[in-house]
C-alpha positions in Angstrom: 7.2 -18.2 -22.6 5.2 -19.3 -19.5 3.1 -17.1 -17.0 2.7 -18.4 -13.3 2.5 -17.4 -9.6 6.3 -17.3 -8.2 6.4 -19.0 -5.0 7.6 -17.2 -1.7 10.9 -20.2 -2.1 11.7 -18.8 -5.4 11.9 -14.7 -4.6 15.2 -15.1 -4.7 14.8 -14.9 -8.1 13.8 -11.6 -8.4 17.5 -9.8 -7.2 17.7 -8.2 -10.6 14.7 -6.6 -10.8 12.0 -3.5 -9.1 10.8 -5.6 -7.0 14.0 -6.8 -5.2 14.2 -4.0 -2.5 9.8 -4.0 -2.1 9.9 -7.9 -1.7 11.5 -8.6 1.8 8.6 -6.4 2.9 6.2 -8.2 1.6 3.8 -10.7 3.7 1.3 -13.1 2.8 -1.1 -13.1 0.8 0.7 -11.1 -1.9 0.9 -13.0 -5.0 4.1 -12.5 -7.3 2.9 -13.1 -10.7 6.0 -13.8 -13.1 6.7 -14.7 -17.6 9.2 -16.6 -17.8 11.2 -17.4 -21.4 13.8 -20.1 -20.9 13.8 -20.6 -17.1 14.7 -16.3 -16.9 12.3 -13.9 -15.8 11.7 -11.8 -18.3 8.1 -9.7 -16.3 7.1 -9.7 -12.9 4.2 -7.8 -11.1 3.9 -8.3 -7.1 0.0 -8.3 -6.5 -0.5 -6.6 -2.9 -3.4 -6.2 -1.0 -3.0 -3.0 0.8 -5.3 -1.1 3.5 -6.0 2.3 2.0 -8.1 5.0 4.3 -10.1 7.4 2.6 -12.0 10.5 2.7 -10.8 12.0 5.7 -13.7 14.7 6.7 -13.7 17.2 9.6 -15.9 19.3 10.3 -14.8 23.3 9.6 -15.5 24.2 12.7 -13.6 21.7 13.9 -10.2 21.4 11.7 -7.7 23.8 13.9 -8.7 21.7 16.9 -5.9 19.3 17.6 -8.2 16.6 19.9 -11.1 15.6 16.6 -7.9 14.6 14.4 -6.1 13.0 17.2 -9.3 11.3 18.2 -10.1 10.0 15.0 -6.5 8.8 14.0 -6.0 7.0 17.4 -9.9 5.0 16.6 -8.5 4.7 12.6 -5.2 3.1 13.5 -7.3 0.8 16.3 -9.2 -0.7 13.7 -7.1 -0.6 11.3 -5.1 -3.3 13.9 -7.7 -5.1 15.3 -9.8 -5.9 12.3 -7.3 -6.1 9.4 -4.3 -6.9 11.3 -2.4 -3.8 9.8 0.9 -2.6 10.2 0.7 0.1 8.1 -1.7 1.8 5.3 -2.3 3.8 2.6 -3.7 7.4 2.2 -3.7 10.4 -0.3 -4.0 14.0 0.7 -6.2 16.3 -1.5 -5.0 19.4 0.5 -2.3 20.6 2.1 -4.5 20.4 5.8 -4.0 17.1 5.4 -0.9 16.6 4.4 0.3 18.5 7.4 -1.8 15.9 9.5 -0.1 12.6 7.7 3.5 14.9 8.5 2.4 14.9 12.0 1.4 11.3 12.3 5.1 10.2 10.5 3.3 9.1 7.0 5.9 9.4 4.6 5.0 10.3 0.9 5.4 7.9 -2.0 7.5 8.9 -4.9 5.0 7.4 -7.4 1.5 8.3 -9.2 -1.1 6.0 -8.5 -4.1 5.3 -10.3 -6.8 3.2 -10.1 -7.2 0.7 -12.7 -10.8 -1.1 -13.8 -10.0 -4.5 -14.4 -13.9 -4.9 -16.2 -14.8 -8.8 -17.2 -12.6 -11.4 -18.2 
C-alpha cells in the first residue's frame, strides 16, 4: 500500500467514493491525500482550507435591531472577499438568534457534526 497527494489530473479517480460529488467544488489549495493498494484507492481524505467566522456578539441592547446585524454581515462578507478571496464560509450557531440571522442571510445548514481535531506533534 502507498500514501500520496492525488493530483487535480487524477480526481477522476475518486467517482466511487464521498468525495465524488464535494470534489468539482473544490479549488486550490486543497490537497487530496489518497492509500492506494494495487493502483485502487482504497482511503482518501480531501484536506480543505475553509474560512470559518466565529463568535458572533451583539450587544443586548442591540439584537432586535435589524441595521447592527446587517451592518456587521455586509463589513464580514467585505473582508471576507477582499482579504481571503472568499466565496463562501463557514459558521455555527449556539442559539437560535443566530440561526435565524444565518436563515436570513441564505446560510444553509450542514448535515454533519464537526469537531475540532488537535493534531499535537509529529
Amino acid at each position: 500500500m502507498t500514501s500520496r497527494i492525488l493530483p487535480r489530473a487524477e480526481w477522476g479517480k475518486l467517482l466511487e467514493t464521498e468525495i465524488a460529488a464535494a470534489v468539482k467544488h473544490f479549488s486550490d489549495p486543497v490537497r487530496v491525500v489518497v492509500v492506494e493498494h494495487d493502483g485502487q484507492i482504497v482511503g482518501c481524505h480531501a484536506l480543505v482550507p475553509v474560512l470559518h467566522a466565529e463568535c458572533l456578539w451583539i450587544h443586548p441592547d442591540h439584537r432586535k435591531k435589524a441595521s447592527v446585524a446587517r451592518r456587521l454581515w455586509s463589513a464580514v462578507k467585505d473582508e471576507a472577499h477582499t482579504h481571503f478571496g472568499a466565496e463562501w464560509l463557514m459558521t455555527a450557531a449556539a442559539s437560535d438568534d443566530v440561526r435565524t440571522l444565518l436563515a436570513k442571510v441564505g446560510a444553509i445548514k450542514d448535515q454533519m457534526d464537526h469537531y475540532m481535531v488537535p493534531l499535537g506533534g509529529r
